[in-house]
N, C-alpha and C positions, 0 to 999 in steps of 0.2 A: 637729086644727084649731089653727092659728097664730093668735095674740093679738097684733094689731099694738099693742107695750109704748108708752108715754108716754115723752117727754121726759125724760130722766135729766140730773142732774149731774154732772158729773164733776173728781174733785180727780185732778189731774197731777203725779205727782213725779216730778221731774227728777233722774238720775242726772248729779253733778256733773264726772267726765270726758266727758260725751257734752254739755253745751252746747251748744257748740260745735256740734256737727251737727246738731240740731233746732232749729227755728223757732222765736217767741212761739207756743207752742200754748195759753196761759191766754188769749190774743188774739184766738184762731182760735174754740177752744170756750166758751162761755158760758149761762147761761141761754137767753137770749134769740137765739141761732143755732138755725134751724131745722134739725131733721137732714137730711142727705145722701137723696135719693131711694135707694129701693131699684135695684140692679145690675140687669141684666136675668144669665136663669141661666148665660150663656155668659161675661159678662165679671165673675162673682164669685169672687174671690179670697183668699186670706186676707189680710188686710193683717195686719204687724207693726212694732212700732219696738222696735227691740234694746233704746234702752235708757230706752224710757217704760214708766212702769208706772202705767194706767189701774186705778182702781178706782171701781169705779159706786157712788156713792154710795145711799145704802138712801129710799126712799119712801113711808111710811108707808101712804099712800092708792093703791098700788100691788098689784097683785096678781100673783103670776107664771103663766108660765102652768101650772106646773104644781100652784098651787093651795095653794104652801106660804108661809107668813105671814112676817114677819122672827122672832117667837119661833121658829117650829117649824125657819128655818134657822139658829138659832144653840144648837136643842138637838140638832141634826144635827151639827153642829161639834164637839160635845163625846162624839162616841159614838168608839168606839176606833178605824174609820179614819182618823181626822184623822192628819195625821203628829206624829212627835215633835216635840219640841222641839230635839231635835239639829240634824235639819235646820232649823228656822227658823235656829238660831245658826251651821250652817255656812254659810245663804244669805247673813246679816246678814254673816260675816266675809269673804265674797267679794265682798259689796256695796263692802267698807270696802276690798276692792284695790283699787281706782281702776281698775277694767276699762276699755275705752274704748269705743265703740259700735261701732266694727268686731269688735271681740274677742267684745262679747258674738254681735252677728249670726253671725259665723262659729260659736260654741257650739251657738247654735240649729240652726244648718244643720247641723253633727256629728249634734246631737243626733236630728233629721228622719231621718238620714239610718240610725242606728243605731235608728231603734222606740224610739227613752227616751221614757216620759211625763214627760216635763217644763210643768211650770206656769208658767215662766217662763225669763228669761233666765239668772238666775243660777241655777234648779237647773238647766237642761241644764250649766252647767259645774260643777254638784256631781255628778249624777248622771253625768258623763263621767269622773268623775275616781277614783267610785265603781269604774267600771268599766277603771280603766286605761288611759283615753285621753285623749292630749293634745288639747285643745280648741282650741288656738290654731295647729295644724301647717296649713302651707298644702297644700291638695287640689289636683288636677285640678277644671278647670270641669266636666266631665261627672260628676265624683262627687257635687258640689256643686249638680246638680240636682235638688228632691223630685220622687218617684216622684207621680204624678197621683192612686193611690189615696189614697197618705197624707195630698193636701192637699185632698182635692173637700169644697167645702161642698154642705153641706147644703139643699133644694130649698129653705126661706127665705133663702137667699142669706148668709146670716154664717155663719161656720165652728160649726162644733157648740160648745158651751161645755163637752163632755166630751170632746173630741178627745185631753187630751193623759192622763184616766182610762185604768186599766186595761182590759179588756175585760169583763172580769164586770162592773164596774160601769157599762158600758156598755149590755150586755143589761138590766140591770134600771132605766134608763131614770130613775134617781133620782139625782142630785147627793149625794155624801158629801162634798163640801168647796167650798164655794166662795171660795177662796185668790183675791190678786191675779195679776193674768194680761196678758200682754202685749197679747194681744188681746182686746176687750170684747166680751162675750155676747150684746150685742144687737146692731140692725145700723145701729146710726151707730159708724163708725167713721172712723181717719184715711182717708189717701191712701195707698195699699199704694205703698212702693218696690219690690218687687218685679216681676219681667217673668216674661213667658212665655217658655217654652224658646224659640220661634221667636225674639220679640223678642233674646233674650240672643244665638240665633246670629246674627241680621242685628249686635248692636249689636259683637259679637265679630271677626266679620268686616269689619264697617268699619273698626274697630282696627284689625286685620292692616292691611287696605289703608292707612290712613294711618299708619300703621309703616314698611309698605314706599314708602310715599311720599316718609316724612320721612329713611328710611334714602336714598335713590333721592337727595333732592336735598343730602342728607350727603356720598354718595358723589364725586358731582357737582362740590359744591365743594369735594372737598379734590382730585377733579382738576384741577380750575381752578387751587387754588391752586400744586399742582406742578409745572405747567404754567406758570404765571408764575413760578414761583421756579428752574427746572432747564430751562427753553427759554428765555420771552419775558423775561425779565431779562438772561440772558448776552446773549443777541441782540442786547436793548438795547447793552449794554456796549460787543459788539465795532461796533455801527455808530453809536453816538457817537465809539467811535475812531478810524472809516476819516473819519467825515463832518468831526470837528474836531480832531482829535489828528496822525494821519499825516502825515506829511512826504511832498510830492508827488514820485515817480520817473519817470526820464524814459530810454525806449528806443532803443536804433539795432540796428536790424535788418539781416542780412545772409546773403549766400547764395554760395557756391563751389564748384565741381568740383573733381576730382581729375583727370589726363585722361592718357593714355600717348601716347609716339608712333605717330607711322601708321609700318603694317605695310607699306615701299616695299620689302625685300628676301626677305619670303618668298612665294613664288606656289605655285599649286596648292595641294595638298590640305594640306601645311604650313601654308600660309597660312590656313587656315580654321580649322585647328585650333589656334593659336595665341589667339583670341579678339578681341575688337573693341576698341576704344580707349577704352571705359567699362568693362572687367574692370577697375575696379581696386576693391571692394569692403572686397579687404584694408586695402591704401592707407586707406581713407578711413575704416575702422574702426580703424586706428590714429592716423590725425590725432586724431580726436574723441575718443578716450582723453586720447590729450595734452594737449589743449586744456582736458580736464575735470581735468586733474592739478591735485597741486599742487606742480608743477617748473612749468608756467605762473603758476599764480596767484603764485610766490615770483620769478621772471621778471617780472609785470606792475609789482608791487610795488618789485623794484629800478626796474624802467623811470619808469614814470608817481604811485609811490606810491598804489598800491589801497587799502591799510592807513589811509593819511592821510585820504583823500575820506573813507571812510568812519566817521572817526571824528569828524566836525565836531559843531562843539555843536548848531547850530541844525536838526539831526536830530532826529526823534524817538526818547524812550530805547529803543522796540522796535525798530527799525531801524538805531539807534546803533551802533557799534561800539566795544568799550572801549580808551582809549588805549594800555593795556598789554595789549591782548590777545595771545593766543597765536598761534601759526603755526596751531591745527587750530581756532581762533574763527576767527580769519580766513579759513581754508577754508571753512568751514561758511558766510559770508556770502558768498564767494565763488560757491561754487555754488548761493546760493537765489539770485543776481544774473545770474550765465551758464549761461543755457540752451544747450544744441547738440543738435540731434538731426541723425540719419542718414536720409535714403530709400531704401531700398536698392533701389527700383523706377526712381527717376529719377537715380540717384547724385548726389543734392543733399546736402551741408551745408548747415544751416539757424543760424544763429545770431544769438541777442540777448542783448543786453547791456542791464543797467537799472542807473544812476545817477542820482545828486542832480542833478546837472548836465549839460544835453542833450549839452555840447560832450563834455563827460568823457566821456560814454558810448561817443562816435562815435571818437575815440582810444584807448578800450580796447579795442573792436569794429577797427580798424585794423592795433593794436599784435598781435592774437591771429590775426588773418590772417595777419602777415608770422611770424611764429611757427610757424605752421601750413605756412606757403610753406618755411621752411627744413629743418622738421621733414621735410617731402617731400622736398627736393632732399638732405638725408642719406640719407633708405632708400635712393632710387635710384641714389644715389653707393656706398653698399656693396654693396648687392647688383650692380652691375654691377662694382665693383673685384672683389669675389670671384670673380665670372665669369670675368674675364679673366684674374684672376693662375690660374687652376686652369688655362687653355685652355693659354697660353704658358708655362707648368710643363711643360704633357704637351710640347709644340712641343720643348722643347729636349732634354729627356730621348729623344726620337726621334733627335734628330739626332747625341746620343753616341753610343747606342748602331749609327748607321749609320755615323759614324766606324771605330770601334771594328772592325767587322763590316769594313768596307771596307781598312783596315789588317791585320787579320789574313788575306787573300785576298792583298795586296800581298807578306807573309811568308810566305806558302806559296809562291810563285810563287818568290823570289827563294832558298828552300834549296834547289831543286834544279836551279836553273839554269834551267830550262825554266819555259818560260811556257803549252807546252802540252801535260801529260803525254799526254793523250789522243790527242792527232794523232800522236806518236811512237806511242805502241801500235798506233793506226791504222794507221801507215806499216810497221811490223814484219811486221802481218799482212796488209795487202796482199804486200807481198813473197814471203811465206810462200807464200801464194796460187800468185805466180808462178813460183815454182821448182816448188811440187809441181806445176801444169800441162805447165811445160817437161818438167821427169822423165817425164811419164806421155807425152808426144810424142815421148820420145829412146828410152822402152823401148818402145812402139808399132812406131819404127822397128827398132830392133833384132829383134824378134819379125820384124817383116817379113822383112828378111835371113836371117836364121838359117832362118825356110822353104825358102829354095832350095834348088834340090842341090849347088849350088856356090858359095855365097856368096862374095861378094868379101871377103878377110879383113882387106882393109885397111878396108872399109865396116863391116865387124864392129868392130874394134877400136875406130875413133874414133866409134862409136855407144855402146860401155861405157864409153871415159873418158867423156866427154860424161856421161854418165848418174853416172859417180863425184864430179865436180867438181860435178853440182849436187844432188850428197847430202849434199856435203860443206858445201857455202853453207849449204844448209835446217838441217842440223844446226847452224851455227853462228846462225842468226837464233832455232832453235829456243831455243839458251841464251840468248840475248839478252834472248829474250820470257818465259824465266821468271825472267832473274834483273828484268826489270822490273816482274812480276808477284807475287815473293816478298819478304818481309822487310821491317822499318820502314823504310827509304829507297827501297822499289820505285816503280816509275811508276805501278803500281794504286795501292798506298795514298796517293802525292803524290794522283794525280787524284784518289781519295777526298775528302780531306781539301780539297781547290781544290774541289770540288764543294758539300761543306756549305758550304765559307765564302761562295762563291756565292748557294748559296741564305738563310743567313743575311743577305748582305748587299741582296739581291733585298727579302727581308721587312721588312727595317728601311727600304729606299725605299720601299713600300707603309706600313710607319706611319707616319714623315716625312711624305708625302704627305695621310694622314688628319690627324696632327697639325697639318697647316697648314689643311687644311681647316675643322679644330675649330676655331683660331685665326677663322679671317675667317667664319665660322657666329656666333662666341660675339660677337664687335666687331658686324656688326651686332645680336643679340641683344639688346646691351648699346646699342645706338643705338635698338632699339626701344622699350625697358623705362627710359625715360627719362620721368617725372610732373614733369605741368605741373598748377601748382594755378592754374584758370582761374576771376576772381570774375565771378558776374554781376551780383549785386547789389552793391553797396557802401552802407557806412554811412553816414546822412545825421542828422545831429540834428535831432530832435523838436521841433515848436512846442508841443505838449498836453501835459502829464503823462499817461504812458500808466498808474501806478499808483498809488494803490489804485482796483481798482473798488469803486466804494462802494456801488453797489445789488448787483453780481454777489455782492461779496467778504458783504455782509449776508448774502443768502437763504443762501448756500452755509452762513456759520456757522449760521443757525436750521435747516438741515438740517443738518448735522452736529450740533446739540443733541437735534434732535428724535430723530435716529437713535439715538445713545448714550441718549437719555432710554428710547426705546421695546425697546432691546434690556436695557436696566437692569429697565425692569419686566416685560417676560416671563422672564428669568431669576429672578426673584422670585417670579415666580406659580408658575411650572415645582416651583420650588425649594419655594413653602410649599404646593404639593399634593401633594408628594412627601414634604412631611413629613408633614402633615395623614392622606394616605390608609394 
């Protein structure tokens, strides 16, 4: 049976590093404060203050419950478990560190957390240190929770006042020292700052989230800020430029063919494969080369002084050009200024030209047409001069060589006299012919005769001469035909030799003949292969400044910042996970 105890005093000493974190508690507690209602047994806890140390004043007119007097508890005090005096003087010299009320509260929770009976704040950091543990090392929240056995009070609801006793003197149910104690024995006590484990996770878990909250809009703003300082700043920059700085440019625009003559001389299937009067692709990929050189730009410059326009003061210094600039400054302005492109679908040149001045523009744009026009009428003038001198090269090398051929036929003819070996061989052997027929008609007759029985002798006779004198002829035609026949001056080898020269000179009027042909092939060739630079557009000076665009030329910079900002910081991320991992 529990003894509901009377109204106690209580003297408060205040540990002088811990001020500061406790209240007026001489304010709070007083005589005349009615105790705290008892907890109900589910919300009792132990309350403690790290660094108050309550000591309940003694009541003469009191009785405790367990029936012992203020004499009989201070000749309890004086029997041998009291502790030494050592530990009073180690607690006193810990007292005298200036602990601070975190330092002690964390001791305490060591101490819970190791089983030490500890009496107070300052023996858990005696008794911790007794035992080789730093008291003040920062734990895990989950180590730092008590175990529920170690802290359940007691069914009157205040923690036991022998809780932090050993255990034997626990079973024997009697008090050997009642020492000052953080927590007071009866049950008025403070306000426990303590929570319950759930409390500590919800209050733990808020944390996190408002950590990750406050990380969340850390992150945030320092997007923001790199964001205005590596996009929307430059951005500013370059469109305060184009909007008040830039010097206004002014374009002339223009367009031209390339074009070949009409195919009037080849027909049929030549004709078609020759191609159309827009093949000139080559043509016009070499104008636009030229045009982009800098043999035009050093040409415009002699002509109309480009250098000079572009170096005026009342330019701006980014567009400027420097007075003593270089021939490859000068190009370089040159070609941010003349644009040319090619179609090679509609065979258009396309070209613009941007200057300070509308008029200048449309004179530069002028000046590189007629440029372009000469630049044509040279390829077509060489390439057709080559044609021709190769065609009339081969033309005349034909015609010596049919000289030549023809003369030597003329010198064959006149060493032997005879203009026609062959007809005289001809003529030899016809004759030939005719004697041995007659011979074979005079021995015939003769055969006839000489059958009779009586033959007429005078018909006999002038049948054998007959037959002697034209054996005689044949044999004389016979040497004839071989001395015409044998040896370097014979009539075979003359007609030989008339024969090749013949045909030699037969083949050289056959190439003569192609060679003229190749001649009047290559002239027209060269009457087709004639470019005509045809404009269709022509240049006209501008009333508007066609540059800068000032809203296009903006967005285009804050995307080009954005892009380089956004490939900046994935290579950074890329790069510190690759370190990180």
């Amino acid at each position: 049976m529990t003894m509901k105890p009377k109204a106690r005093k209580f003297r408060i000493r205040r540990d002088p590093d811990a001020a500061a974190d406790l209240p007026d508690l001489d304010a709070e507690l007083s005589d005349d404060t009615p105790p705290p209602p008892n907890p109900r047994p589910d919300q009792r806890k132990p309350a403690s203050a790290p660094h108050v140390s309550v000591r309940p004043k003694p009541n003469e007119n009191e009785q405790p419950a367990g029936g012992d007097t203020p004499q009989e508890r201070t000749e309890k005090a004086k029997e041998p478990d009291a502790p030494p005096t050592t530990a009073e003087a180690e607690i006193d010299a810990i007292r005298k560190e200036g602990l601070t009320g975190r330092q002690l509260r964390m001791a305490r929770r060591v101490a819970q957390k190791h089983n030490l009976p500890a009496t107070s704040d300052f023996d858990a950091v005696r008794l911790l240190r007794q035992r080789g543990i730093d008291p003040f090392k920062r734990a895990q929240m989950l180590e730092l929770v008590v175990p529920q056995n170690a802290a359940e009070p007691h069914e009157g609801g205040a923690p036991d006042a022998f809780s932090s006793l050993p255990d034997a003197d626990k079973d024997s149910g009697k008090p050997q020292i009642q020492l000052p104690q953080t927590v007071p024995g009866d049950k008025q006590s403070l306000p426990s700052t303590e929570l319950s484990p759930a409390e500590q996770r919800n209050r733990q878990i808020s944390e996190i989230q408002r950590d990750i909250a406050r990380r969340r809009r850390r992150k945030l703003a320092a997007l923001l800020i790199r964001l205005a300082v590596f996009v929307l700043l430059p951005t500013a920059v370059v469109g305060t430029y184009f909007y008040a700085y830039a010097s206004p440019m002014y374009s002339a625009k223009s367009e031209f063919l390339i074009l070949q003559a009409d195919n009037v001389g080849g027909g049929g299937l030549g004709g078609l494969l020759t191609g159309t009067q827009f093949a000139t692709s080559q043509d016009s990929i070499a104008v636009q080369s030229y045009l982009e050189s800098k043999d035009a730009m050093l040409r415009l410059d002699r002509d109309l002084g480009f250098r000079e326009h572009f170096s005026q003061d009342w330019i701006d210094p980014i567009q400027r050009l420097p007075a003593d600039a270089t021939n490859d400054e000068a190009y370089k302005t040159y070609k941010k200024h003349v644009t040319i492109g090619y179609d090679p679908t509609e065979g258009v040149i396309r070209m613009e030209v941007v200057a300070a001045d509308p008029q200048v523009s449309s004179d530069f744009s002028t000046n590189l047409i007629s440029y372009a026009e000469d630049r044509v009428n040279n390829l077509s003038h060489q390439k057709r001069g080559d044609q021709m001198q190769d065609a009339m090269q081969g033309f005349e090398n034909a015609q010596i060589e049919r000289r030549k051929a023809q003369e030597e036929l003329v010198r064959l003819q006149q060493q032997g006299a005879i203009l026609d070996p062959e007809g005289v061989i001809a003529g030899l052997r016809s004759q030939i012919n005719n004697i041995e027929i007659q011979m074979q008609e005079k021995q015939l007759q003769l055969a006839a005769l000489l059958d009779n029985a009586r033959p007429n002798q005078a018909k006999v006779d002038g049948a054998r001469s007959d037959i002697g004198r034209l054996q005689d002829l044949l044999d004389q035609l016979n040497t004839r035909m071989v001395d015409a026949s044998n040896g370097e001056n014979s009539l075979a080898q003359l007609s030989v030799r008339i024969q090749m020269a013949q045909a030699d000179l037969a083949t050289r009027d056959m190439m003569l003949q192609s060679a003229l042909q190749q001649v009047e092939q290559t002239r027209m060739e060269a009457n087709r292969q004639v470019r005509y630079l045809t404009v269709s557009v022509n240049p006209v000076p501008s009333d508007a400044p066609s540059y800068p665009r000032k809203f296009e030329d903006t967005v285009l910079a804050f995307l080009i910042f954005s892009g380089i900002y956004l490939m900046i910081s994935l290579t950074a991320s890329i790069l510190r996970e690759q370190v990180t991992s």
